[in-house]
N, C-alpha and C positions, 0 to 999 in steps of 0.2 A: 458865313454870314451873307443875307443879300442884301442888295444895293439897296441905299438907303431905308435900310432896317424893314423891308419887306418881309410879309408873312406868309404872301402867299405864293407860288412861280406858273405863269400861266406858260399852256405850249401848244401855238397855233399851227395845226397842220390841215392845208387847202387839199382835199383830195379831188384829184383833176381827173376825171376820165373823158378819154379821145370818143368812146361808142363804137359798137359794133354792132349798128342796128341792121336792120335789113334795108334795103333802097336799090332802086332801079338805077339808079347812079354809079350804085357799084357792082352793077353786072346781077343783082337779084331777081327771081323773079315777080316778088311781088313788094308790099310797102311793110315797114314794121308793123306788130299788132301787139305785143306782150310790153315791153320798157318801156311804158310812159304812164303820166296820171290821168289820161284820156281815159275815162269808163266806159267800157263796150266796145271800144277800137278794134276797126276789124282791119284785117288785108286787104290792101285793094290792087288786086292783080295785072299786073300790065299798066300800070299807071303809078303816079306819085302821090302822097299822101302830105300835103303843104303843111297840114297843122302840123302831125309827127315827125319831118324834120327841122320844121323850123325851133320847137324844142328840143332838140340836140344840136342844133346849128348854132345858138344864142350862146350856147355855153362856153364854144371855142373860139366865134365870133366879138363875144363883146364880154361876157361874163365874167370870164378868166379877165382879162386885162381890165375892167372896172374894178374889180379886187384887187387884182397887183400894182393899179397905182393908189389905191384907196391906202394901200397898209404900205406904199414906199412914201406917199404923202405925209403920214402919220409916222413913220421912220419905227412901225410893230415891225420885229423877225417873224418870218414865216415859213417853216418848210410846206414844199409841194411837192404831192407824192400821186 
């Protein structure tokens, strides 16, 4: 039986990915161009590419912990994987 005669079991799983994009930051030599929902995104060689990392920067900056106190606030289990 589930608690309080529940019907349905819900099971929330946060998939977290770190990124392994390309960046000049980490020794690449040019900016990502493929992993993002930027249409047309190209490489830009020798330089940094502000918009494409700042959408992978938001995710392990602020994202991920907006949600993890959103659902420790709300006292939902959640595994992260």
């Amino acid at each position: 039986l589930w608690p309080d005669g529940a019907k349905v079991a819900l099971n929330l799983v946060l998939n977290y990915e770190e990124g392994a994009e390309n960046c000049l930051l980490h020794g690449d030599g040019e900016s990502e161009k493929l992993l993002s929902e930027i249409v047309g995104a190209g490489a830009i060689a020798g330089q940094r590419h502000a918009n494409m990392e700042s959408l992978y920067d938001y995710g392990s900056r602020s994202g991920f912990w907006r949600l993890h106190e959103l659902l420790l606030r709300k006292n939902v289990p959640c595994t992260v994987f």
